[in-house]
C-alpha positions as CSV (number, residue, x, y, z in Angstrom):
1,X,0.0,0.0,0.0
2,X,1.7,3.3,-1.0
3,X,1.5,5.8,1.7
4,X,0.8,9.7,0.9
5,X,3.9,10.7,3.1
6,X,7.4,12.5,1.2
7,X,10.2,9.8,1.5
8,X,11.9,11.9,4.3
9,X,9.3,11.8,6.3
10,X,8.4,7.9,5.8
11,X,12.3,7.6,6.9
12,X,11.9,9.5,10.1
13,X,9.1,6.6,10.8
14,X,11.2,3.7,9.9
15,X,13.3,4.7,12.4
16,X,10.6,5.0,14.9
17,X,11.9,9.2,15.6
18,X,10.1,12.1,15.4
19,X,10.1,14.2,12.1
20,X,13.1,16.7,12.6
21,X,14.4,14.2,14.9
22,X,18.4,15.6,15.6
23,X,20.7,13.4,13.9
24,X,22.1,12.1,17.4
25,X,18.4,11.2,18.3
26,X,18.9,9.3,14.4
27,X,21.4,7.7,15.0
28,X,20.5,6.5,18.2
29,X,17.5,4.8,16.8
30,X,19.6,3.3,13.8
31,X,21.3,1.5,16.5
32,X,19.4,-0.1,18.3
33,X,16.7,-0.9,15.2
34,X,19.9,-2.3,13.7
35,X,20.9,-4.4,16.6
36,X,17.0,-5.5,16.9
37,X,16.8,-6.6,13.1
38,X,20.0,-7.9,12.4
39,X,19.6,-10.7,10.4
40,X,21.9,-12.7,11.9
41,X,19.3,-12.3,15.5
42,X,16.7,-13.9,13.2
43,X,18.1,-17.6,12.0
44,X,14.2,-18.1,11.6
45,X,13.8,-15.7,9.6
46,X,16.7,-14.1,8.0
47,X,14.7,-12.8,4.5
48,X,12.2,-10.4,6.3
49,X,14.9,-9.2,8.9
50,X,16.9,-8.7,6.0
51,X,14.7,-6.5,4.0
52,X,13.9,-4.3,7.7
53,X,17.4,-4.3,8.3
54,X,18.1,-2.8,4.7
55,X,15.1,-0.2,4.8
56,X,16.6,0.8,8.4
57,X,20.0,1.3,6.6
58,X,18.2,2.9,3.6
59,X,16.3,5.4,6.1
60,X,19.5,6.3,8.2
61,X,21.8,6.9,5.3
62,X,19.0,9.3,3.8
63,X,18.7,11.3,6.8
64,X,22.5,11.5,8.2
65,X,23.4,12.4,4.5
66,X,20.5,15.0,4.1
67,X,21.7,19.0,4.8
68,X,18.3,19.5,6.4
69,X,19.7,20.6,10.0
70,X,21.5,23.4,7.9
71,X,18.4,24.3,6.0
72,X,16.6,24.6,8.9
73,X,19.0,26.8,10.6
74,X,19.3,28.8,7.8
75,X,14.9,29.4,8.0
76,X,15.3,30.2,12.0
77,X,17.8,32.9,11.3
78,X,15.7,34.6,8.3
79,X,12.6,34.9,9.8
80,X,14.8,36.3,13.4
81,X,15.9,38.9,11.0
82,X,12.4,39.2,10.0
83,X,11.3,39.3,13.1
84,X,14.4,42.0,14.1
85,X,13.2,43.9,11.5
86,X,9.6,44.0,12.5
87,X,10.3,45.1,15.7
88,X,12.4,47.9,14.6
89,X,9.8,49.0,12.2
90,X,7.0,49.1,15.4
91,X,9.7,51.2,17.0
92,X,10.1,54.1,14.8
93,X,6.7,54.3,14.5
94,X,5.9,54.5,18.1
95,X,8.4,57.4,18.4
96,X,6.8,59.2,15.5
């Protein structure tokens, strides 16, 4: 069943973290999802734990390789200035 959701954010669910998750907080979960579906844990299974195991790998790769931190720094800081801005713009008219 396709799902409606962008790929990034289907990759923050794989590995069970909240969208915008820090990459820490990513790699964290990569760990231990890794360590859970190793396919080598599941002799009596090894095919599906394989194909989660690769997804999980898919999903962390994707996010730790991803600039998004950076884009959203750079969004915080434009609308501060905006905000900056704003502020000044109240100021001199108050004092008008």
């Amino acid at each position: 069943m396709p799902s409606c959701q962008p790929a990034r954010a289907q990759d923050y669910d794989i590995l069970e973290v909240a969208l915008g998750a820090s990459k820490l907080e990513v790699k964290k979960a990569y760990r231990r999802l890794a360590m859970m579906w190793h396919p080598d844990k599941h002799p009596d299974n090894p095919d599906e734990a394989k194909a989660k195991f690769q997804q999980i790998q898919k999903a962390y790769e994707s996010l730790m390789s991803s600039s998004e931190d950076d884009i959203i720094e750079q969004l915080a800081d434009k609308a501060g200035e905006g905000a900056k801005a704003g502020e000044a713009a109240k100021t001199e008219a108050a004092a008008a």
